[in-house]
C-alpha positions as CSV (number, residue, x, y, z in Angstrom):
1,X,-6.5,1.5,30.7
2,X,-7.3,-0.8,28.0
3,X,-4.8,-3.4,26.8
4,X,-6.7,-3.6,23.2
5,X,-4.4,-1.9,20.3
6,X,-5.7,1.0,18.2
7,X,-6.9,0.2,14.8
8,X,-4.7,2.7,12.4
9,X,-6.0,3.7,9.2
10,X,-4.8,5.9,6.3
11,X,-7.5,7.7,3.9
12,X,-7.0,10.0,1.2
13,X,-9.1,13.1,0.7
14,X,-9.5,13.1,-3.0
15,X,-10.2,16.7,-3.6
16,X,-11.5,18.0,-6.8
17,X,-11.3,21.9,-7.4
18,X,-14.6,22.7,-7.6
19,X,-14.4,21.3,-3.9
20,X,-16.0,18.0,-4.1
21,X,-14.3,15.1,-2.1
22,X,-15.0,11.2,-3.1
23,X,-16.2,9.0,-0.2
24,X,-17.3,5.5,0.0
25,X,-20.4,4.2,2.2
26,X,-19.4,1.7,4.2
27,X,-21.5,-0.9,6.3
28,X,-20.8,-0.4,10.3
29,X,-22.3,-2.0,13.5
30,X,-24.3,1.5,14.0
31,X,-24.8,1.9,10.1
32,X,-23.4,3.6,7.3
33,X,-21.3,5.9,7.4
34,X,-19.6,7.6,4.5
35,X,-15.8,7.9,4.4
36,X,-12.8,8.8,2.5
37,X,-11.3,5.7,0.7
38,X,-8.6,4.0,2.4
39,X,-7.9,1.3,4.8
40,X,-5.9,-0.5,7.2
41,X,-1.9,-0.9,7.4
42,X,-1.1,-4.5,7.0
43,X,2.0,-6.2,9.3
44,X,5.2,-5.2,7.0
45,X,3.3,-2.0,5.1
46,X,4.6,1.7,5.4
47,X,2.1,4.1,5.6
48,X,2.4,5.4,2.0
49,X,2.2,1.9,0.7
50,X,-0.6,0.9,3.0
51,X,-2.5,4.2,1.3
52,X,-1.1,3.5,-2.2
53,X,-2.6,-0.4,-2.3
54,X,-6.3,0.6,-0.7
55,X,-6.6,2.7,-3.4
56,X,-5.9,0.9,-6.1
57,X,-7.7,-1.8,-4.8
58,X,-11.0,0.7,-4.0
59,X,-11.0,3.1,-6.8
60,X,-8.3,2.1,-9.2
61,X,-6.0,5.0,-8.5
62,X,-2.4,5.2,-8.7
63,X,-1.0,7.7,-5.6
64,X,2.3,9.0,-7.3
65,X,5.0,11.7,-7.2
66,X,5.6,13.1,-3.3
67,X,3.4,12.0,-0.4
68,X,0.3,14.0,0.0
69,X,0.0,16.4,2.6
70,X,-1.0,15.1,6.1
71,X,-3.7,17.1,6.9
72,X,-6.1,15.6,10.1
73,X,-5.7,13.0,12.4
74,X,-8.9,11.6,13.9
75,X,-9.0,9.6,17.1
76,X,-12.0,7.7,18.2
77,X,-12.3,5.6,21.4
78,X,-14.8,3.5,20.9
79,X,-14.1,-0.4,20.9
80,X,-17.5,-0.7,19.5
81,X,-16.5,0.7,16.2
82,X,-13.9,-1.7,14.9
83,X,-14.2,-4.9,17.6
84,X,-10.7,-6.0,19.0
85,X,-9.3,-2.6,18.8
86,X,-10.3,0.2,21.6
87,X,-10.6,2.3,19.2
88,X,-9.8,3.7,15.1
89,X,-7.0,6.7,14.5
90,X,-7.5,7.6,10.5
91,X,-4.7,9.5,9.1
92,X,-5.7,11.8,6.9
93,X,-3.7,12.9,3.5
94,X,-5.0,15.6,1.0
95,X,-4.7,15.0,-2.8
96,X,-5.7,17.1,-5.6
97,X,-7.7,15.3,-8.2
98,X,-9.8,16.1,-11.2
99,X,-12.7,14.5,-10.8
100,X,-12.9,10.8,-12.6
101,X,-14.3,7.2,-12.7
102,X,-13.3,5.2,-10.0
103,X,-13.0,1.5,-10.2
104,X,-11.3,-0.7,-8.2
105,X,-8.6,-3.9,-8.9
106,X,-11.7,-5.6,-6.2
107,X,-14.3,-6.8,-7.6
108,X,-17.9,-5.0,-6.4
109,X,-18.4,-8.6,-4.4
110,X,-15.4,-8.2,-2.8
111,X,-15.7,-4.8,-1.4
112,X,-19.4,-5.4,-0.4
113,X,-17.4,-8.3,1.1
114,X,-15.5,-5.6,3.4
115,X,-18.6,-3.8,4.0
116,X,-17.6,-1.5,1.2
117,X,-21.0,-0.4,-0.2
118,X,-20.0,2.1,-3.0
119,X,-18.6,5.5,-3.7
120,X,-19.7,8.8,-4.7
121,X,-18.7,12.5,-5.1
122,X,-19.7,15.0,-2.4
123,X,-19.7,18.3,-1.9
124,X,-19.9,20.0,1.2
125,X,-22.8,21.6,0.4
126,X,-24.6,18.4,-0.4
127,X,-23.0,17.2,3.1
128,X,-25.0,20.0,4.5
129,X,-28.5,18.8,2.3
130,X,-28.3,15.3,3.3
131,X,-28.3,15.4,7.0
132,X,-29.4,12.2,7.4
133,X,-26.3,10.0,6.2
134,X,-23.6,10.2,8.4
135,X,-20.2,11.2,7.5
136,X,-16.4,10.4,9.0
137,X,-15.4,12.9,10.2
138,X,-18.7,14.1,11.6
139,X,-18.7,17.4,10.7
140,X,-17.1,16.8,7.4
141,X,-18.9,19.6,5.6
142,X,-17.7,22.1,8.0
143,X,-14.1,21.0,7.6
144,X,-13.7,20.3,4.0
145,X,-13.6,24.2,3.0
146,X,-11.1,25.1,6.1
147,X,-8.8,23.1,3.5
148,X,-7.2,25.7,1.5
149,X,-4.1,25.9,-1.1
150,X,-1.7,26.3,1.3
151,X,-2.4,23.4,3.6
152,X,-1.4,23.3,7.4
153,X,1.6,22.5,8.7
154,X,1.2,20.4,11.2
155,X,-2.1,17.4,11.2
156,X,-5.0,18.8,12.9
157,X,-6.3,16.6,15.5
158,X,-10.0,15.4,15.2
159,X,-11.5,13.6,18.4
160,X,-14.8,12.3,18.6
């Protein structure tokens, strides 16, 4: 059993309603992988804050009114991923969006800084099309639609 702590993140799945979800491409040990935006929670942070400041920071959006839904948690054990940690759980948290132009309080330096490459809409569709990027959660495409107006009660739990 390792000693190492889990690294906990919180990522919002900006969701448009023509079903496209904004991800950024971020620079990992293995590659990149494209990912909702979102981050770590700092010493001192809630949750919701934690959430609230990576995205302003990232795309230069304001989270307000209730919490979003909590939709997926994913668990990965894997100390390769994120090194000091045995492994990443990303919290997952649906929001409805219209579709707009994101732009960050960081500067384009400072997120390439974080291995933050750049952001993009996506549909699952195009998910599907471009099989050679690699998306968090894997199967991504294949989940996104299972999110419907009525979302689940209870987190669904990803492993990988």
């Amino acid at each position: 059993m390792s000693s190492l702590p889990w690294r906990h993140s919180l990522r919002a799945l900006l969701l448009t309603a023509d079903g496209a979800v904004l991800l950024g491409k971020h620079r990992t040990p293995r590659g990149s992988v494209w990912a909702a935006p979102g981050g770590d929670v700092e010493s001192g942070e809630s949750g919701l804050d934690a959430l609230q400041r990576e995205l302003r920071e990232e795309i230069g959006w304001e989270l307000s009114g209730e919490e979003p839904a909590h939709v997926w948690r994913q668990e990965i054990l894997d100390s390769t991923i994120a090194p000091g940690f045995q492994g990443v759980v990303n919290d997952y948290y649906l929001v409805r969006i219209d579709r707009f132009e994101h732009r960050g309080d960081l500067a384009p330096e400072a997120l390439q800084a974080e291995g933050l490459e750049g952001f993009a809409w996506w549909s699952a569709e195009a998910m599907r099309l471009h099989s050679d990027e690699l998306f968090s959660p894997h199967d991504l495409a294949t989940l996104l639609p299972t999110i419907t107006r009525d979302t689940p009660p209870n987190p669904v739990l990803l492993t990988a």
